[in-house]
C-alpha positions as CSV (number, residue, x, y, z in Angstrom):
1,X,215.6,18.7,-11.2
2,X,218.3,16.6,-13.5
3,X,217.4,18.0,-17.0
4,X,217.2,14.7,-19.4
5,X,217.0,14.1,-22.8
6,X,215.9,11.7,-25.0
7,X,218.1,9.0,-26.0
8,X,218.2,8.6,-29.9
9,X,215.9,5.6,-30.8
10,X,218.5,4.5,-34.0
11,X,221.0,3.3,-31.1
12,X,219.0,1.2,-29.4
13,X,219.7,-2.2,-30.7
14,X,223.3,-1.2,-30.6
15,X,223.1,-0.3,-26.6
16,X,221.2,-3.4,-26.3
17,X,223.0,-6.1,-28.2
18,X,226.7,-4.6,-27.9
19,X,226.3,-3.1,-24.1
20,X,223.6,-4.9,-22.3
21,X,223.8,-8.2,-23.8
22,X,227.4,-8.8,-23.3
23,X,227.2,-7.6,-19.5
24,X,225.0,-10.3,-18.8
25,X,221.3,-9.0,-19.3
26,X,219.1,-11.7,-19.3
27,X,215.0,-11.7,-18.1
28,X,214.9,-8.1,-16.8
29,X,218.1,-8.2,-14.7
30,X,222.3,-8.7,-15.1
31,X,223.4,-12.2,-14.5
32,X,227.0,-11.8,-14.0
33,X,229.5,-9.6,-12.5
34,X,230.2,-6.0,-13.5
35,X,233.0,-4.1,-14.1
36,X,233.7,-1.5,-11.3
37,X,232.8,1.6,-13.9
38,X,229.1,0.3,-14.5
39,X,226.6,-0.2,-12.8
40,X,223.3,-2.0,-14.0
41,X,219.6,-2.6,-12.3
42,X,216.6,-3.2,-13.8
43,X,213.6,-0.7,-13.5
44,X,212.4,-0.1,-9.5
45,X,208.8,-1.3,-9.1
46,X,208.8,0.3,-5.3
47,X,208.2,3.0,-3.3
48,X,210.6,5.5,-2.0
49,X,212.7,4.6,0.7
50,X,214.3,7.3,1.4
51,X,211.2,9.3,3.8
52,X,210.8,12.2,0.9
53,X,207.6,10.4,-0.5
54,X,206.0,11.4,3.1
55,X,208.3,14.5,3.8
56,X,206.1,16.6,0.6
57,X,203.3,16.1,2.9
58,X,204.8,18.8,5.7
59,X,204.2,20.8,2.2
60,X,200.8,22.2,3.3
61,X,199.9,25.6,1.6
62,X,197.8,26.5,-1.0
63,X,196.5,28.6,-3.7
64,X,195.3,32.2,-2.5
65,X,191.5,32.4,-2.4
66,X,191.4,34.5,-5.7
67,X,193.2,32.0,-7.3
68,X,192.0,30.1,-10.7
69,X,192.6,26.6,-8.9
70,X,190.3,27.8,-6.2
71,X,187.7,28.9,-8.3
72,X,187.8,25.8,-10.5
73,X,187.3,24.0,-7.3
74,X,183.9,25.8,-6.3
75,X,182.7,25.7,-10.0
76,X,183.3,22.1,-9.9
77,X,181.4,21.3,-6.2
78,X,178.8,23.4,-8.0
79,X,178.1,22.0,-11.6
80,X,178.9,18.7,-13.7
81,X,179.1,17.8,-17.1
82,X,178.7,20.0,-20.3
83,X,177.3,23.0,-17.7
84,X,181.0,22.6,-15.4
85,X,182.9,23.0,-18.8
86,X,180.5,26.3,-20.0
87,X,181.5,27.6,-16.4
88,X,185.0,26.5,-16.5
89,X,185.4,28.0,-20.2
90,X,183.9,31.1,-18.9
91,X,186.5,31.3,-15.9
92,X,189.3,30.9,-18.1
93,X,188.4,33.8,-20.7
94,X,187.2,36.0,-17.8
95,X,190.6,35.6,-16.3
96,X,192.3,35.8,-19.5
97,X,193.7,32.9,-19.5
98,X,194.1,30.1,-22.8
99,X,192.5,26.8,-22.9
100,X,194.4,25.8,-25.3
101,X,197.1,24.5,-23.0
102,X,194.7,22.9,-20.8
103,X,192.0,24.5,-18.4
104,X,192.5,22.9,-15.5
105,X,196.3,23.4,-14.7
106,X,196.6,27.5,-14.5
107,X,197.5,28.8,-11.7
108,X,197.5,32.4,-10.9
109,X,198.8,32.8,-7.5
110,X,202.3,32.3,-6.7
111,X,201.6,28.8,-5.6
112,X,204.2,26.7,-7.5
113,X,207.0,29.8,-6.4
114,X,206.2,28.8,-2.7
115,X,206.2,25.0,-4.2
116,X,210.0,25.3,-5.8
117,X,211.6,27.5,-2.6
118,X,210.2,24.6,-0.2
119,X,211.6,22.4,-2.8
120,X,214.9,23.9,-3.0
121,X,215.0,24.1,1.0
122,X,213.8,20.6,2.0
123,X,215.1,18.4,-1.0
124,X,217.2,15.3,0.0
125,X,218.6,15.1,-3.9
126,X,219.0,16.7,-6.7
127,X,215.5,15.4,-7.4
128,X,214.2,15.3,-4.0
129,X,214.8,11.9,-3.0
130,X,217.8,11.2,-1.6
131,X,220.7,10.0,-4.6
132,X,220.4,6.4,-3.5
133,X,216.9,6.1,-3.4
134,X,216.3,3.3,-6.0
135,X,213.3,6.0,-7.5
136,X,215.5,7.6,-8.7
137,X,218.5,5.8,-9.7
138,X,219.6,5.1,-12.9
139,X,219.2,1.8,-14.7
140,X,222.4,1.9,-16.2
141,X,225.7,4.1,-15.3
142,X,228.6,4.5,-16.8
143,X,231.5,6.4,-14.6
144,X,234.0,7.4,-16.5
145,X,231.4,9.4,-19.0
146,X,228.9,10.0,-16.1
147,X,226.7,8.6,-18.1
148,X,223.0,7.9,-16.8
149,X,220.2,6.2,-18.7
150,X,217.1,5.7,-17.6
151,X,214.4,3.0,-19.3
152,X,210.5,2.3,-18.1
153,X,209.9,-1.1,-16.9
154,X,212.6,-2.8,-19.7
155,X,215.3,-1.7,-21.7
156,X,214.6,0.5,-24.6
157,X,211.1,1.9,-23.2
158,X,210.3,5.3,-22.4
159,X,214.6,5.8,-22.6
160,X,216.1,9.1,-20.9
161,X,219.6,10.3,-20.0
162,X,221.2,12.6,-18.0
163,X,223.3,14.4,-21.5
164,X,222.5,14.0,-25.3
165,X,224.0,10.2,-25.9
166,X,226.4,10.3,-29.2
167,X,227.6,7.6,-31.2
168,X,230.8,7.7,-30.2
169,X,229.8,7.3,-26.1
170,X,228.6,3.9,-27.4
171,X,231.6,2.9,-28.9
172,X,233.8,4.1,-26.1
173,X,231.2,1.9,-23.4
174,X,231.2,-0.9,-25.6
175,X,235.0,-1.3,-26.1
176,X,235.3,-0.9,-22.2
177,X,232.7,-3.7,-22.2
178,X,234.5,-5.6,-24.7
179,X,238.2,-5.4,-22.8
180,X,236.6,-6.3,-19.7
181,X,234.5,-9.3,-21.1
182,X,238.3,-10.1,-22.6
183,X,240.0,-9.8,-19.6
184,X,237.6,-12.4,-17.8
């Protein structure tokens, strides 16, 4: 999986109203024409296209019998409410395992080892959809830097990129916006 990091909330506006705005964002989607070196869509509502949605279903192991997950299973066909988490509590301590982190996600069996090898194997990306599956694009790209940033439903929201975004990426994207918009 592409490793992203957070893009620094104090250069928001500036990507917005410097970047965005002059390329022609306007009511969730790029009005105009783009220079070659960016590309611009707004956030993907749909499903994958690509068949990778439906190919994680050949994916059919699972945990080993002695297994937390499995146990956690029968404990939960077997009791409900405050008497599931008494039993669930009990499971994690006998199996020395901390709650703290959250008591329903261990997993001791080498379940998510198979998970990543199949992964690894069948992948059709570098996130498992194939590149151009518009799940995974990114919502704005910038060539020359490689730059990819990704937003949730709107600019802004939820914002991720593929490397740590510096001030002085900004600048160099908007002056590239800035000739182009000149040279128009």
């Amino acid at each position: 999986m592409t490793k992203r990091f957070p893009f620094p909330k104090h250069f928001d506006d500036f990507f917005y109203q410097e970047i965005l705005v002059p390329l022609g964002w306007k009511d969730y989607d790029i009005k105009e024409e783009l220079p070659e070196d960016i590309q611009v869509r707004p956030y993907y509502w749909g499903d994958c296209t690509c068949g990778w949605d439906d190919q994680i279903l050949d994916f059919d192991q699972d945990h080993h019998e002695d297994c937390y997950q499995i146990k956690l299973v029968a404990l939960r066909e077997q009791f409900k409410g405050e008497e599931y988490d008494k039993h669930r509590d009990n499971l994690c301590k006998e199996m020395n395992l901390d709650k703290k982190y959250g008591s329903e996600v261990h997993c001791t069996c080498d379940y998510n080892q198979r998970w990543e090898k199949w992964f690894e194997y069948h992948k059709l990306g570098e996130e498992g959809c194939s590149d151009d599956c518009p799940t995974v694009l990114p919502n704005f790209y910038f060539k020359p830097l490689d730059l990819k940033i990704y937003w949730y439903k709107y600019p802004m929201r939820g914002v991720e990129s593929n490397k740590k975004v510096t001030r002085e990426m900004l600048i160099q994207i908007s002056d590239y916006v800035a000739d182009f918009k000149e040279k128009q």
